[in-house]
C-alpha positions in Angstrom: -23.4 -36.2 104.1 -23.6 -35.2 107.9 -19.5 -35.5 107.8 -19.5 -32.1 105.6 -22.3 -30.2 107.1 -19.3 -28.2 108.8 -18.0 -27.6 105.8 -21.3 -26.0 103.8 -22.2 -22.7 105.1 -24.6 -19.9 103.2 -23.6 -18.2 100.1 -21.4 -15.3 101.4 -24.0 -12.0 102.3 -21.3 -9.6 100.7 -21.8 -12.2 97.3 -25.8 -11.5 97.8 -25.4 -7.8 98.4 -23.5 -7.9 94.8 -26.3 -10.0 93.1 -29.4 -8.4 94.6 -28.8 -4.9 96.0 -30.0 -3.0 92.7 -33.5 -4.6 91.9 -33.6 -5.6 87.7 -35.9 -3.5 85.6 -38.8 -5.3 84.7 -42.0 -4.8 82.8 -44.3 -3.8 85.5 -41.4 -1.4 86.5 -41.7 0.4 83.9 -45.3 0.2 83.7 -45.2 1.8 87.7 -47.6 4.9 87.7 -47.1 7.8 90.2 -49.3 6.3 93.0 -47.2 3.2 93.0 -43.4 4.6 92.5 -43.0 5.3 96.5 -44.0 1.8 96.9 -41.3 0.4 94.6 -38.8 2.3 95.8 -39.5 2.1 99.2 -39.2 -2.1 98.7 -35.6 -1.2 96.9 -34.6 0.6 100.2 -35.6 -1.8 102.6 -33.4 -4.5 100.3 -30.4 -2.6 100.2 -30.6 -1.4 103.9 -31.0 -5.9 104.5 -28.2 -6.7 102.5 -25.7 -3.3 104.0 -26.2 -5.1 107.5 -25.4 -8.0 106.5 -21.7 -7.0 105.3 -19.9 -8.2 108.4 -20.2 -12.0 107.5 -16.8 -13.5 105.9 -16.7 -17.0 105.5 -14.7 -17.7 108.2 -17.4 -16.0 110.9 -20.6 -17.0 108.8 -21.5 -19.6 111.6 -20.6 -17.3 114.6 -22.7 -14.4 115.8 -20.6 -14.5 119.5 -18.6 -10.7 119.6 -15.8 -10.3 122.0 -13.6 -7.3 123.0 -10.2 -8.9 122.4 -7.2 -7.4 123.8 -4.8 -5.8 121.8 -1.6 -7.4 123.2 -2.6 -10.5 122.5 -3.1 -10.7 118.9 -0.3 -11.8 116.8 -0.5 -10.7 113.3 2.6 -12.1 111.6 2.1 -10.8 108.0 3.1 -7.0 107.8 0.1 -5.1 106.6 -0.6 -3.0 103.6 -2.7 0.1 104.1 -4.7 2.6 102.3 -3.9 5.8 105.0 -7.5 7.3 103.9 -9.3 4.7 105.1 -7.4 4.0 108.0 -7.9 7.5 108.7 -12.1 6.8 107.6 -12.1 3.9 110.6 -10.4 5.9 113.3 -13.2 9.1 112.5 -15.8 6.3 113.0 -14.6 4.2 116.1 -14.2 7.9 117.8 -18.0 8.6 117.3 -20.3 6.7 119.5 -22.9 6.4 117.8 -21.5 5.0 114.6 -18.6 2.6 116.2 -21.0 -0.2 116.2 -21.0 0.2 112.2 -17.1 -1.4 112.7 -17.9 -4.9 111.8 -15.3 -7.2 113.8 -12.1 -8.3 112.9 -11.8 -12.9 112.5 -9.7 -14.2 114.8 -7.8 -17.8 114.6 -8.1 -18.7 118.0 -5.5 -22.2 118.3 -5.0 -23.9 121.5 -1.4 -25.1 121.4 -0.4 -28.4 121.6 0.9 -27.9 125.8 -2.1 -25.6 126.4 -2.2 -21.2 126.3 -4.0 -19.6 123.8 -2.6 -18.1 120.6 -4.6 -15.4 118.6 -4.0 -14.6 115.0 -5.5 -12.5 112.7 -4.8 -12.3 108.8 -7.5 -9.9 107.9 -9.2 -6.5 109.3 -5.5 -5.1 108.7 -7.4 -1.3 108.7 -9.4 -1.8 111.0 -7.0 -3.2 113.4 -4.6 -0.1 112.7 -7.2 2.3 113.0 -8.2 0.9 117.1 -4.2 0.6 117.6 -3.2 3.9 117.0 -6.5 4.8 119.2 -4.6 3.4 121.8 -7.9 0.9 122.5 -7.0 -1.6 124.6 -9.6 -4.2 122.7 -11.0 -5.0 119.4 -14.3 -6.3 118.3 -13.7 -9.7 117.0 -15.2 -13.2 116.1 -13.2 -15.7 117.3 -12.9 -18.5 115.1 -11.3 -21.2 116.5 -8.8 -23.2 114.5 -5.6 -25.8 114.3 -2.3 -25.8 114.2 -3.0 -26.9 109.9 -5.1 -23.9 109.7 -2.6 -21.8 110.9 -0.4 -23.8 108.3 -2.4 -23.2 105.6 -1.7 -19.2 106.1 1.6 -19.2 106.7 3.4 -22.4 105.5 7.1 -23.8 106.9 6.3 -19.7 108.6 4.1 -21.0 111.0 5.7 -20.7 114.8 7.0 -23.8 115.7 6.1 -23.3 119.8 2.1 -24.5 119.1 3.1 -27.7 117.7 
């Protein structure tokens, strides 16, 4: 068993969010009197508000809680995105703000060390949110690096995959 522990990781937080954000009516629910309502839906609140921070797991980055600013220029992201402008548009009014840039969970990474050494960086995902800090002109991105093979990087783009890391 310990050859797969790697392999098992917790149920996806996005997949719990789903299951458990909206509590299921039950009989002392309905039974709740006045006095006790606050209480009840104060517990609701609390359980959503757990679950909402949770949403920046994937399950590539369940395992890895490390956040680096990664630089722009280095991230290769070899499969052309499509966006929704609104929420490209959403991201960009939020990174500009302060206060509310930290609720920009980070982008995964594939880091791969090539076969003769140097770094490579691909990303596959967080295709707004990379938009939205590019035409910011920010020099970095929030990411979790994730660090991978050559077969990962494979697995994503096939016979595609740059021939330079092997």
């Amino acid at each position: 068993m310990n050859f797969i522990k790697h392999f098992i990781l917790p149920p996806s937080r996005r997949c719990l969010y789903r299951c458990r954000a909206t509590p299921t009516p039950t009989p002392q629910r309905a039974l709740a009197t006045e006095s006790n309502n606050h209480l009840i839906s104060q517990q609701s609140n609390n359980l959503h508000q757990k679950n909402m921070a949770c949403l920046d797991t994937t399950v590539h980055s369940a395992g890895i809680a490390e956040v680096h600013d990664v630089p722009m220029e280095v991230i290769k992201r070899p499969i052309p995105s499509v966006l929704d402008e609104l929420k490209v548009q959403s991201l960009m009014t939020t990174i500009n703000q302060e206060s509310s840039e930290a609720e920009v969970p980070p982008v995964d990474i594939l880091w791969i060390v090539g076969s003769e050494g140097g770094n490579y960086y691909f990303s596959f995902g967080g295709c707004h949110r990379f938009e939205a800090y590019k035409r910011l002109n920010r020099p970095t991105i929030k990411a979790k690096l994730v660090r991978s093979t050559l077969g990962d990087l494979y697995h994503y783009m096939g016979s595609s995959a740059p021939k330079y890391l092997a």
